[in-house]
N, C-alpha and C positions, 0 to 999 in steps of 0.2 A: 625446712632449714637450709639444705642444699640449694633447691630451689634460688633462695632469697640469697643466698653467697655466690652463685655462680653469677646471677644477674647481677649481683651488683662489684663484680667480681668484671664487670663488664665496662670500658675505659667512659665509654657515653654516659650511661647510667650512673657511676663514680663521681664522674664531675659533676652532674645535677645534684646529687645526695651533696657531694661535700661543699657546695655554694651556700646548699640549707644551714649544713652545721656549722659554717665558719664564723658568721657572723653572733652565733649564741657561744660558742668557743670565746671569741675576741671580750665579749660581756662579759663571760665570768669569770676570763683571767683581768681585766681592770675590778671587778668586784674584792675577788680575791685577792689580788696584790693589792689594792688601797686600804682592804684591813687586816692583810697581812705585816704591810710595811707599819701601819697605825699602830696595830697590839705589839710590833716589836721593838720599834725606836723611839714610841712615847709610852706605852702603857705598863710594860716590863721591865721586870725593877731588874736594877744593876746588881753583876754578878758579884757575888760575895769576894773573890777573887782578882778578877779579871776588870773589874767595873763596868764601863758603859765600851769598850774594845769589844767585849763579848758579841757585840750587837750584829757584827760583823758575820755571822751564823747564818742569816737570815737573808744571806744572800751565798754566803758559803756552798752551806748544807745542802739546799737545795739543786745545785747547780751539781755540787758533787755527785748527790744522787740521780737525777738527771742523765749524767754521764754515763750510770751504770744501764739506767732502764734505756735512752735511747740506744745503746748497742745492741741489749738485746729485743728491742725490737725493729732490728734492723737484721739483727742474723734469725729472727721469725720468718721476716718476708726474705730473707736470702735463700733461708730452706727451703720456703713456697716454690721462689723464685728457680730454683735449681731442679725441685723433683716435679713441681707442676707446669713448670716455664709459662705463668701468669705475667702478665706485663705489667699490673698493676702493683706486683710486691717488685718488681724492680723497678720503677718508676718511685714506690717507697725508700726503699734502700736508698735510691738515689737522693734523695728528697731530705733526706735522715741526716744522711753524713755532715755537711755543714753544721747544722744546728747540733748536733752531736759533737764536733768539735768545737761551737761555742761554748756550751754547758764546759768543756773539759779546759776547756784555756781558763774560762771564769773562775771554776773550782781552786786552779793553780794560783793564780794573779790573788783570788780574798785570799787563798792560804797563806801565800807568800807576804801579803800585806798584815795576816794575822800572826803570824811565826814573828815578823821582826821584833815589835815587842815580848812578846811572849817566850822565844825562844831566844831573842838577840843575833838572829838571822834569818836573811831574807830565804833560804833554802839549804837543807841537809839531805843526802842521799839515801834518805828515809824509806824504808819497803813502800808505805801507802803511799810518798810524792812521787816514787820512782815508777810504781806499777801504773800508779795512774796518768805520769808523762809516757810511760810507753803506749797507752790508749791514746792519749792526744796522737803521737805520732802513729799510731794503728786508722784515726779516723783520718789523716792527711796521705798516708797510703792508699785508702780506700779509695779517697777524690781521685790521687796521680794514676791511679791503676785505672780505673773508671774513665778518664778523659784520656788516656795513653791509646786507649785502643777507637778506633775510629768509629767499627760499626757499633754500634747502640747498644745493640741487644748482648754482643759477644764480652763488652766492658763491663756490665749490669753482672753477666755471669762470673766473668772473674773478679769482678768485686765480692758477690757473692760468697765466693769462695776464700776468700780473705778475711773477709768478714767472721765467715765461719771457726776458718782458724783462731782467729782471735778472741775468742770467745773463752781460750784458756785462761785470759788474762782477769779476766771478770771475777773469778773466785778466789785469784790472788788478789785483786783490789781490795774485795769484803771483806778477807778472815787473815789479810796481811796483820791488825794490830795484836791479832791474839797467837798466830804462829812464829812471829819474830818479835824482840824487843823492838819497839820502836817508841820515837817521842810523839808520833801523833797518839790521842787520848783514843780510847777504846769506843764502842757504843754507848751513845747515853739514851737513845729515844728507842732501841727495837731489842733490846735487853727482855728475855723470857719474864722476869719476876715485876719489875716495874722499872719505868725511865726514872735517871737518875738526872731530873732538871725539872725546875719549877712548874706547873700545870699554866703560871703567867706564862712562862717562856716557852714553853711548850706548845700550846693551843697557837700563837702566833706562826708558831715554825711549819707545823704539821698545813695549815693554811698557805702559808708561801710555799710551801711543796708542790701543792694539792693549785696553786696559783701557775709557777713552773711549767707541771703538767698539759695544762689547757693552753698554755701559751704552746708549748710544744707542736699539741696536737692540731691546733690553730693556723700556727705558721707549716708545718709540714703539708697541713691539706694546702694551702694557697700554693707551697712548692708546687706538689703533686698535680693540681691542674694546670701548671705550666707545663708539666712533664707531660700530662696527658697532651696539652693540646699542639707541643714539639712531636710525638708520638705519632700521633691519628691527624696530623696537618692535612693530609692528603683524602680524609674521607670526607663524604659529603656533610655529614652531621659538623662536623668541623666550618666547613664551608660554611653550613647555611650558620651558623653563630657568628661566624665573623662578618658574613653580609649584613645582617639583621643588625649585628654591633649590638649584641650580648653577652659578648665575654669579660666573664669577672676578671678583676684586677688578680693578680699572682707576683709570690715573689722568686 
């Protein structure tokens, strides 16, 4: 097991694996979002309530949660990054951050487009909007601190450590609707006893999650082989890729 981690733990070997997986990645997030967005804006009856507004979840939700998991795995590879000084979890981290403040802008913007009805405005200084705009501005830190410092590896680690900080904010996002009054709605799908939302509405959501995720994992490996190949420009296995004119596309 060590073994297979440390090699691939290795920036050449990295990039060969994640060329494999990108492409089966890219597959299952168009699989998954075409019958995620399918079962939630044609197949799923309207909310008793809310009516067909509701639908708006199904790009919310996910994005929201999103928000939570890409930080923490981004202060995973920040730990790595700091006690093992692997280049590969900080070439993640780096990778992360963006895409981590998409998901968090997104979650804001459906919110804010689902509040206005709902609440009769666009935005309240709400625990769950508040903790989770301080995350947006925690992943725009990460980037300014990361690109402020010049050498590579020195930015990666003070990102690192920012990162890490930040990671108090994480359990005030989750348990903000149940420790403060607030007007966002409490859990409906990760409720100990049973989710309090239709198994139509449900199965759709759990899918654009599960949709989300691959996209995530997708788009950060394509980052990441950019990083790698900013990284090891200078080695010859780099070389010989770009002579041959084998280097996959990245973003």
């Amino acid at each position: 097991m060590f073994a297979f981690l440390h090699k691939y733990a290795s920036l050449m070997h990295f990039y060969r694996l994640s060329a494999r997986w990108s492409g089966w990645l890219a597959l299952a997030t168009a699989l998954l979002m075409a019958y995620g967005l399918y079962g939630g804006l044609v197949t799923a009856p309207a909310d008793y309530q809310q009516g067909d507004s509701f639908r708006i979840i199904y790009i919310h939700v996910p994005s929201a949660w999103m928000s939570l998991f890409v930080y923490m795995c981004m202060a995973g590879a920040g730990a790595i990054a700091l006690v093992w000084k692997i280049k590969l979890a900080e070439i993640w981290l780096r990778a992360s951050a963006p895409l981590g403040a998409s998901f968090t802008f997104l979650a804001l913007v459906t919110g804010s487009i689902w509040g206005k009805p709902m609440w009769g405005t666009w935005w309240v200084w709400d625990a769950r909007l508040t903790s989770e705009l301080i995350l947006l501005f925690l992943y725009l830190g990460i980037m300014a601190l990361d690109n402020a410092i010049e050498d590579r590896r020195t930015g990666a680690r003070a990102a690192a450590v920012l990162t890490l900080i930040g990671v108090v904010n994480i359990p005030i996002i989750h348990y903000s609707v149940e420790w403060w009054s607030t007007l966002h709605q409490g859990p409906t799908v990760s409720k100990l006893d049973r989710p309090s939302i239709h198994i139509d509405m449900l199965i759709p959501l759990l899918v654009m999650a599960f949709a989300f995720t691959t996209f995530y994992f997708a788009a950060a490996l394509a980052r990441v082989r950019g990083g790698i190949l900013a990284y090891d420009r200078n080695t010859n296995w780099v070389r010989d890729l770009v002579g041959r004119g084998t280097v996959r596309g990245h973003g």
